[in-house]
mmCIF file as gemmi writes it, N, C-alpha and C atoms, coordinates in Angstrom:
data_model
loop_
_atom_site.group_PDB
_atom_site.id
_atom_site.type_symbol
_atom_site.label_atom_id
_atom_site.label_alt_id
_atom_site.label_comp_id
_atom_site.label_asym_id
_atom_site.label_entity_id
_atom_site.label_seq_id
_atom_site.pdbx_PDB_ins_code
_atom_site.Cartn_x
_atom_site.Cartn_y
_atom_site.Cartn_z
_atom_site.occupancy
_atom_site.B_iso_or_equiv
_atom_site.pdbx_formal_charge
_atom_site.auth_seq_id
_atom_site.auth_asym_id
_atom_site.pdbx_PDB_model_num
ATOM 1 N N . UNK Axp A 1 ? -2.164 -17.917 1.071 1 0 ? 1 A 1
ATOM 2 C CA . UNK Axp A 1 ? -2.64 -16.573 1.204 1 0 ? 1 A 1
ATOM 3 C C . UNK Axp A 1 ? -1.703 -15.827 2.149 1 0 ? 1 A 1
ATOM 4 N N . UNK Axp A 2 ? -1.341 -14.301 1.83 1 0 ? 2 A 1
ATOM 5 C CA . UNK Axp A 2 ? -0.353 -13.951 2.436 1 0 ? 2 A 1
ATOM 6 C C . UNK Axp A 2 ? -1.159 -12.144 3.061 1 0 ? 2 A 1
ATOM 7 N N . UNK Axp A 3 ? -0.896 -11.799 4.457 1 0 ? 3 A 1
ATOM 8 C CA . UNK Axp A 3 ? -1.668 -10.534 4.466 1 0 ? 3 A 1
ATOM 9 C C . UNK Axp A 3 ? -0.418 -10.148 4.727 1 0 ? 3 A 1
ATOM 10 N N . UNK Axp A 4 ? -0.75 -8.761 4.241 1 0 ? 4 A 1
ATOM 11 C CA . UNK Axp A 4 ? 0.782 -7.473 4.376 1 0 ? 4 A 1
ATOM 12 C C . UNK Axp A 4 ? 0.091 -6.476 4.925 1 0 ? 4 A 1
ATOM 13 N N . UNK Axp A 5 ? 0.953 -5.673 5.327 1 0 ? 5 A 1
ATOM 14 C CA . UNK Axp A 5 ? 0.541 -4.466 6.013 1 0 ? 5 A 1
ATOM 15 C C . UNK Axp A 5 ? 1.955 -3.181 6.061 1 0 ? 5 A 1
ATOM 16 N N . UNK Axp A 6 ? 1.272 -2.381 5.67 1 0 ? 6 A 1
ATOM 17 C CA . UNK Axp A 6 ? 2.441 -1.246 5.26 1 0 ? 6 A 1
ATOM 18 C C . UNK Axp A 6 ? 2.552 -0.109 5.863 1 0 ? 6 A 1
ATOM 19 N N . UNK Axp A 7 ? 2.988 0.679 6.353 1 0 ? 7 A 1
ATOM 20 C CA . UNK Axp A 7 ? 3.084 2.115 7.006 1 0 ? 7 A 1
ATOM 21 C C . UNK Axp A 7 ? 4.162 3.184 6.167 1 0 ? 7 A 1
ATOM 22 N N . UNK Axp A 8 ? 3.445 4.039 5.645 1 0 ? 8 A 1
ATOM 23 C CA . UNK Axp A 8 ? 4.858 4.791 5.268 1 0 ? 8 A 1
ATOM 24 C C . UNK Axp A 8 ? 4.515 6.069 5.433 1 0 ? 8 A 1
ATOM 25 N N . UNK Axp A 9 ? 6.063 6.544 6.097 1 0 ? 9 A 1
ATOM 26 C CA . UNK Axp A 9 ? 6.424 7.97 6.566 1 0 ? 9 A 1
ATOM 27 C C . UNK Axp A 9 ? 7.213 8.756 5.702 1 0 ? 9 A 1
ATOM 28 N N . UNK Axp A 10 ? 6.985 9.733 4.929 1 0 ? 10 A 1
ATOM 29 C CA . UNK Axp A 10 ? 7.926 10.47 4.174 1 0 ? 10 A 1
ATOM 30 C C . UNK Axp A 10 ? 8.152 11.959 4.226 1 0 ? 10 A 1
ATOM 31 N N . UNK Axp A 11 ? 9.188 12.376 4.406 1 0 ? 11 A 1
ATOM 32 C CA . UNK Axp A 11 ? 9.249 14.096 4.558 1 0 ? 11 A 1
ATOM 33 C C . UNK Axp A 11 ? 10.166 14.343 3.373 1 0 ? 11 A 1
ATOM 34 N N . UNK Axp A 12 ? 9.744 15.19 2.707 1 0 ? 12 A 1
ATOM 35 C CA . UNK Axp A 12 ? 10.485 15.767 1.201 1 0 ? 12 A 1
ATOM 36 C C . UNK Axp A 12 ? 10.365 17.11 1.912 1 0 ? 12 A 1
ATOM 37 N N . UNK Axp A 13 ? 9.839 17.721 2.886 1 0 ? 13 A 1
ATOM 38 C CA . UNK Axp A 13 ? 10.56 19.3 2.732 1 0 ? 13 A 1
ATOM 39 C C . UNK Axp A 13 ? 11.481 19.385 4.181 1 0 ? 13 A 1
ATOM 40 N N . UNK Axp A 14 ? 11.965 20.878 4.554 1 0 ? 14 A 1
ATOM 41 C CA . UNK Axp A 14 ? 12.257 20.43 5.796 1 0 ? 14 A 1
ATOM 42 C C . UNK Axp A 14 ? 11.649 22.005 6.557 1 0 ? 14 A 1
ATOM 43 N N . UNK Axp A 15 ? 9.807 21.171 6.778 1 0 ? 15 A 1
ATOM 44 C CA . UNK Axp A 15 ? 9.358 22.416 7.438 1 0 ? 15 A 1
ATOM 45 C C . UNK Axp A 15 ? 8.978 21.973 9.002 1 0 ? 15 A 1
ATOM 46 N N . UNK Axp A 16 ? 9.448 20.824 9.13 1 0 ? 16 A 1
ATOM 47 C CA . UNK Axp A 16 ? 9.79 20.677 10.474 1 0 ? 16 A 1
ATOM 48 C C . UNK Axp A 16 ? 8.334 19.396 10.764 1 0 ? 16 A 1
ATOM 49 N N . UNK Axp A 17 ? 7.821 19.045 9.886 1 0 ? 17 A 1
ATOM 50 C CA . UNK Axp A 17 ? 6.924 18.5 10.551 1 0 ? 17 A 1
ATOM 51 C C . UNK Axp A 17 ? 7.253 16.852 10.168 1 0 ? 17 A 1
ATOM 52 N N . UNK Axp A 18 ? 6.141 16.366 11.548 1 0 ? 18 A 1
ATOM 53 C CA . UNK Axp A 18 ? 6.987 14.83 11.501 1 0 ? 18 A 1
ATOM 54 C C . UNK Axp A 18 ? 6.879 14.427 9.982 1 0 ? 18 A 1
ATOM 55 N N . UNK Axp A 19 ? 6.062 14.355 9.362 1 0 ? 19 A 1
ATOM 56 C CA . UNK Axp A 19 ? 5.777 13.988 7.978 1 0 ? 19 A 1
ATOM 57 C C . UNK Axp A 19 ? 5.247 14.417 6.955 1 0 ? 19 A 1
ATOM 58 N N . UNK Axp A 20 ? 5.574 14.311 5.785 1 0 ? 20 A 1
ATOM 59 C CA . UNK Axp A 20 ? 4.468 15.057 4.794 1 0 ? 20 A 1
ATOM 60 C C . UNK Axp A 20 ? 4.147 14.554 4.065 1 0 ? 20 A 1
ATOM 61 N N . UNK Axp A 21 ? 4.086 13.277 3.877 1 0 ? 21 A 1
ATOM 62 C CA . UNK Axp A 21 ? 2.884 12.303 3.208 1 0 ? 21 A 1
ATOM 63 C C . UNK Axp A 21 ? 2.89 11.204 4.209 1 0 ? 21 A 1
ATOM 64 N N . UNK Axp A 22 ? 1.82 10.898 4.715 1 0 ? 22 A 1
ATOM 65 C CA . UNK Axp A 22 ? 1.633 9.223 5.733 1 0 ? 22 A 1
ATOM 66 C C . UNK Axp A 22 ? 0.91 8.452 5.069 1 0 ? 22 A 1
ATOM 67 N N . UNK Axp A 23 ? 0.906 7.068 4.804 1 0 ? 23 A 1
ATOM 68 C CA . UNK Axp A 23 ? -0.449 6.36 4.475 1 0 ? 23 A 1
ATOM 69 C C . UNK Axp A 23 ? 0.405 5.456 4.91 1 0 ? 23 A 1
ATOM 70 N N . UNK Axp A 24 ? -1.016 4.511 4.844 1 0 ? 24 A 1
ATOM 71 C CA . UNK Axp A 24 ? -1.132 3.11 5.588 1 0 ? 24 A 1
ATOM 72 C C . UNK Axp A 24 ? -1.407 1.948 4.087 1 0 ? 24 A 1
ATOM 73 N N . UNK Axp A 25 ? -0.759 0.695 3.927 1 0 ? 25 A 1
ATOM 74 C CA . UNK Axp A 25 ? -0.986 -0.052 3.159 1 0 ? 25 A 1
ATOM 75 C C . UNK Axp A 25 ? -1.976 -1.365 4.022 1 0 ? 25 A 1
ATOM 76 N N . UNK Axp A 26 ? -3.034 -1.945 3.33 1 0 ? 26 A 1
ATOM 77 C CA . UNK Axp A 26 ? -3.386 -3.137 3.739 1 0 ? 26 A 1
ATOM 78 C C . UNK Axp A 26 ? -3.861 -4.5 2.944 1 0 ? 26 A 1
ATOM 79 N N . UNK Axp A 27 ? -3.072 -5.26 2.695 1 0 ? 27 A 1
ATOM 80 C CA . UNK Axp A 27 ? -3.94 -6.674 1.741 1 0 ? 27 A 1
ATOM 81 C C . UNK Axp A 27 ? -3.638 -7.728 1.487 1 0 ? 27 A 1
ATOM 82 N N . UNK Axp A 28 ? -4.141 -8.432 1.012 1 0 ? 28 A 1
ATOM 83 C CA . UNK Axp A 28 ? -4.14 -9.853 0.588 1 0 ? 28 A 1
ATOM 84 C C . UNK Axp A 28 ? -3.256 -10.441 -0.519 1 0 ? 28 A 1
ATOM 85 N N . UNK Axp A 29 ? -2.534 -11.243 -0.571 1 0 ? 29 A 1
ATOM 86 C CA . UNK Axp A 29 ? -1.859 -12.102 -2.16 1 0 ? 29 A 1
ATOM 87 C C . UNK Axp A 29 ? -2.352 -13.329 -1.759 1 0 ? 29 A 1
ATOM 88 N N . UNK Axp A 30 ? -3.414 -13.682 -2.924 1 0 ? 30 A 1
ATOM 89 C CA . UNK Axp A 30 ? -4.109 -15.305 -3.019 1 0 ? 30 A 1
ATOM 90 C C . UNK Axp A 30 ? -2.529 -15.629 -4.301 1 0 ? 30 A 1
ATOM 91 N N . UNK Axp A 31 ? -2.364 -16.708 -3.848 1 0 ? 31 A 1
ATOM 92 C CA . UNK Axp A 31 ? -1.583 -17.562 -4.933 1 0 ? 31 A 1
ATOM 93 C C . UNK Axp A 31 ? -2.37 -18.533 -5.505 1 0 ? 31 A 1
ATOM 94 N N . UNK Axp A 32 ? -2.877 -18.223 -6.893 1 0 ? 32 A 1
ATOM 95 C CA . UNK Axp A 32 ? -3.671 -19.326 -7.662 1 0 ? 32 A 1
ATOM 96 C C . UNK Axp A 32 ? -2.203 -20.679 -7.764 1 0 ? 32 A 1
ATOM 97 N N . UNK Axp A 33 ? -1.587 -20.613 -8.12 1 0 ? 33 A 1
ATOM 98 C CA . UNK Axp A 33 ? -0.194 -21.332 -8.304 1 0 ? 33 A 1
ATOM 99 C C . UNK Axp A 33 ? 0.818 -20.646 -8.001 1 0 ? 33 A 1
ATOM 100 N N . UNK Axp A 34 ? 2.218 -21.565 -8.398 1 0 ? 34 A 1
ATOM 101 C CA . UNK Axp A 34 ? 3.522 -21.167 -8.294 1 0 ? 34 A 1
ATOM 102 C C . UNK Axp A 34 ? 3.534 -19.899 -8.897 1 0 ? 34 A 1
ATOM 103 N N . UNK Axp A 35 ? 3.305 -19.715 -10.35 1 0 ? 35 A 1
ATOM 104 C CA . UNK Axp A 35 ? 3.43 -18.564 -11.32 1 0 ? 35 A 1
ATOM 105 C C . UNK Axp A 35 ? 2.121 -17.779 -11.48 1 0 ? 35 A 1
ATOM 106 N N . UNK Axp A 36 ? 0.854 -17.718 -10.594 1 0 ? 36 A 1
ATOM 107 C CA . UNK Axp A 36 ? -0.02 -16.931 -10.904 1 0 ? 36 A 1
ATOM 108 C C . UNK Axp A 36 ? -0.198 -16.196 -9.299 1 0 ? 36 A 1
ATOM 109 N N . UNK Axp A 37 ? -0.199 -14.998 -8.914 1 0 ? 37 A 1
ATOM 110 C CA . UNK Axp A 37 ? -0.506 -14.711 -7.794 1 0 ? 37 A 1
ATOM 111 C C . UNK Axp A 37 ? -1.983 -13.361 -8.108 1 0 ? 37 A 1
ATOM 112 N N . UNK Axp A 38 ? -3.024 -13.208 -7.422 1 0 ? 38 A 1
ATOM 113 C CA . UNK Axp A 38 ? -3.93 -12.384 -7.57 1 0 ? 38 A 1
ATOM 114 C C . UNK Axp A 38 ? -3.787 -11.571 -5.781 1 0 ? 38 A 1
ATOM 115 N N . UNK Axp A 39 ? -4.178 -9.876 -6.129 1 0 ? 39 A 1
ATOM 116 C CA . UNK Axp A 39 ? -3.53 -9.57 -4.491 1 0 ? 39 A 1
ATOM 117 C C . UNK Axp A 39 ? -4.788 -8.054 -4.56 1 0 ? 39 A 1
ATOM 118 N N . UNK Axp A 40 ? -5.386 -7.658 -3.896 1 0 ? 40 A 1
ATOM 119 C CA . UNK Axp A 40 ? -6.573 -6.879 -3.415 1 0 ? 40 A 1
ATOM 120 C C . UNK Axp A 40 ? -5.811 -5.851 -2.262 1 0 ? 40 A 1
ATOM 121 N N . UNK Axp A 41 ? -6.741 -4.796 -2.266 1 0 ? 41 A 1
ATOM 122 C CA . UNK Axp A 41 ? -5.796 -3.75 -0.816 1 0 ? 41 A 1
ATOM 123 C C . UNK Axp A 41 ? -6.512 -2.871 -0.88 1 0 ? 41 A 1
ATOM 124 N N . UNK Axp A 42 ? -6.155 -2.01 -0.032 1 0 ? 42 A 1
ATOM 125 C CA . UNK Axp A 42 ? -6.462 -0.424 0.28 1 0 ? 42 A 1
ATOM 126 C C . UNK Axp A 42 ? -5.412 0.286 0.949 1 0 ? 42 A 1
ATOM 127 N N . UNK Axp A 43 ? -5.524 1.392 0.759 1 0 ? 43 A 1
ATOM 128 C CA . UNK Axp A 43 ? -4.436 2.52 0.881 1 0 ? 43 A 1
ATOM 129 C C . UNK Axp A 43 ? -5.16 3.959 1.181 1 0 ? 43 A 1
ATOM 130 N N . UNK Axp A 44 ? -4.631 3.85 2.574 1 0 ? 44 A 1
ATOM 131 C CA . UNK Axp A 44 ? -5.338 5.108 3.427 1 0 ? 44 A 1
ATOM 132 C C . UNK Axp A 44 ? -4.483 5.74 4.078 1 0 ? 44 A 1
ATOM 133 N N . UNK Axp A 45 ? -4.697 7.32 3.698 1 0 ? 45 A 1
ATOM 134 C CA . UNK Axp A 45 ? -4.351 8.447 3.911 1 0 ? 45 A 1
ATOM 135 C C . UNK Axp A 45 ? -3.975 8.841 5.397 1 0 ? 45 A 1
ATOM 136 N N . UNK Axp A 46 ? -3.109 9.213 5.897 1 0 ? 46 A 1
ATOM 137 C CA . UNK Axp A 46 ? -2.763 9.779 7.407 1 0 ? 46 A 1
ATOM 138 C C . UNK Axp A 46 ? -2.898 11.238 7.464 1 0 ? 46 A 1
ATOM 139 N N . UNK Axp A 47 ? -2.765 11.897 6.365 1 0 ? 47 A 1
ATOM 140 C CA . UNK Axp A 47 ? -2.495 13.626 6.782 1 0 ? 47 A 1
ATOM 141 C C . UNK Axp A 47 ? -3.308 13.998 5.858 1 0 ? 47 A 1
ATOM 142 N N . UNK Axp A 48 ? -3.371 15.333 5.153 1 0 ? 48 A 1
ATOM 143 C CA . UNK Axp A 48 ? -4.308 15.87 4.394 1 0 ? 48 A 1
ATOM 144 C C . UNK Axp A 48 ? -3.525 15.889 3.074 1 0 ? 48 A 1
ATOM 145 N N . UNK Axp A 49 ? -2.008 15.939 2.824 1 0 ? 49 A 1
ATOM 146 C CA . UNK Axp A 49 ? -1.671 15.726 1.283 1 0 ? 49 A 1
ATOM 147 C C . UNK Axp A 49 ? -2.036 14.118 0.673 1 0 ? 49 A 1
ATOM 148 N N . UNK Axp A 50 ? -2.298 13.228 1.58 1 0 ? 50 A 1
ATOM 149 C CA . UNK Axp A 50 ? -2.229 12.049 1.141 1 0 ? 50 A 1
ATOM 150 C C . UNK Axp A 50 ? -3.604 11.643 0.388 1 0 ? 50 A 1
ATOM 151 N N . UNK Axp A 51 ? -4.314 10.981 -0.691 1 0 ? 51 A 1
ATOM 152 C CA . UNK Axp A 51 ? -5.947 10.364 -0.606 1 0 ? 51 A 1
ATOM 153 C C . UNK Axp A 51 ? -6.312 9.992 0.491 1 0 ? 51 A 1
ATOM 154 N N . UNK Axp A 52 ? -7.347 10.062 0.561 1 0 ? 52 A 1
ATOM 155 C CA . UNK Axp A 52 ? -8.211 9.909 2.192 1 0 ? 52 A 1
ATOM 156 C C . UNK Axp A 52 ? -8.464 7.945 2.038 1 0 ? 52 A 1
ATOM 157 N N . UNK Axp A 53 ? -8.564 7.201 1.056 1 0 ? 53 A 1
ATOM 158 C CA . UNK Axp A 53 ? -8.744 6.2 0.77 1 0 ? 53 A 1
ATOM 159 C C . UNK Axp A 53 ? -9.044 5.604 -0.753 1 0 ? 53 A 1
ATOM 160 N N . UNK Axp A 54 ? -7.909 4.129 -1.715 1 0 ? 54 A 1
ATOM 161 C CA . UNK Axp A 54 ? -7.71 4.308 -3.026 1 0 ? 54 A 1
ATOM 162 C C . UNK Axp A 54 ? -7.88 2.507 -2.583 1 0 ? 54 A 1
ATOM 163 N N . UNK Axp A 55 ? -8.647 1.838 -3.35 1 0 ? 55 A 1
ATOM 164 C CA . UNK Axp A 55 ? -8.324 0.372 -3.197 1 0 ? 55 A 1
ATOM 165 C C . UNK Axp A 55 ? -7.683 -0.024 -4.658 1 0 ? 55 A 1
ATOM 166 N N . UNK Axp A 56 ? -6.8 -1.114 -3.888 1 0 ? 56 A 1
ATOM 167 C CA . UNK Axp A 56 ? -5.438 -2.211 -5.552 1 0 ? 56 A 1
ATOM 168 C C . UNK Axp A 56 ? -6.031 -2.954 -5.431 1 0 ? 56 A 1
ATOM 169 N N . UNK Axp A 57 ? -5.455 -3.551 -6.655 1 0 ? 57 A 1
ATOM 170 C CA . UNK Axp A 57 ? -6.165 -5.047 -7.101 1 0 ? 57 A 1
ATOM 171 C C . UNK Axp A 57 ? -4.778 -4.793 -8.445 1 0 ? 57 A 1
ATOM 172 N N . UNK Axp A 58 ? -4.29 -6.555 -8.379 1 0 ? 58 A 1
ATOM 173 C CA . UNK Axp A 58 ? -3.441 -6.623 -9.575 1 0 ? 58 A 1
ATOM 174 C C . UNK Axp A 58 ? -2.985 -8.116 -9.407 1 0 ? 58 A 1
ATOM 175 N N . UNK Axp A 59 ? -2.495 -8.287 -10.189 1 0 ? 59 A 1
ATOM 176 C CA . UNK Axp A 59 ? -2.074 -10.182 -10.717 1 0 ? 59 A 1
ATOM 177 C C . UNK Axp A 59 ? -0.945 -10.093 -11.57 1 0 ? 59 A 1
ATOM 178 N N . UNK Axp A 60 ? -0.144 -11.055 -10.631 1 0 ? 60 A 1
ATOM 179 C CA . UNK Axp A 60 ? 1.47 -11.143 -10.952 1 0 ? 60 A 1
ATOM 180 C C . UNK Axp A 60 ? 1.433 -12.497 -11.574 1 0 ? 60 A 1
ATOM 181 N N . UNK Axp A 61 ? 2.103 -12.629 -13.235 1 0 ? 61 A 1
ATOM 182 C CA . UNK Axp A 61 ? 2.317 -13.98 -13.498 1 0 ? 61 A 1
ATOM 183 C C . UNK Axp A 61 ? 4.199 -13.649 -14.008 1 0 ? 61 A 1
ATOM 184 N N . UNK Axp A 62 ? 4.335 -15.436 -13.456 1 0 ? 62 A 1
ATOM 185 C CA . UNK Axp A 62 ? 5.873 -15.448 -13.235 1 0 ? 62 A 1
ATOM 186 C C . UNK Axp A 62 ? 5.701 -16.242 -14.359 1 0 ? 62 A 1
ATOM 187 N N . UNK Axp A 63 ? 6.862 -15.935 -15.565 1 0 ? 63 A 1
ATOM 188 C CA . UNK Axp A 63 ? 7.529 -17.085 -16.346 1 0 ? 63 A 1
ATOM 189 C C . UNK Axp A 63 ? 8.784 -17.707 -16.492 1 0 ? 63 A 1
């Protein structure tokens, strides 16, 4: 089991402010096996362009 944690800062204009989209990443990757991984999260908003809060969920198979 692996926890991640994400921060991201991005400015696409240049109106001077520290950022204009912030969110925060947070979650889990269970590894059923080598080639199956299952991974859960949430993703929350820092400023007002961003969603205020969106939860992932997705499953990676390797061949």
């Amino acid at each position: 089991m692996l926890l991640i944690m994400i921060i991201n800062f991005t400015n696409e204009s240049q109106k001077g402010s520290l950022c204009e989209y912030c969110a925060f990443w947070r979650g889990l990757i269970y590894s059923v096996t080598e080639y199956l991984d299952f991974d859960f999260g949430i993703k929350g908003g820092l400023d007002r362009p961003e969603t205020d809060f969106t939860v992932l969920a997705g499953m990676a198979a390797r061949f």
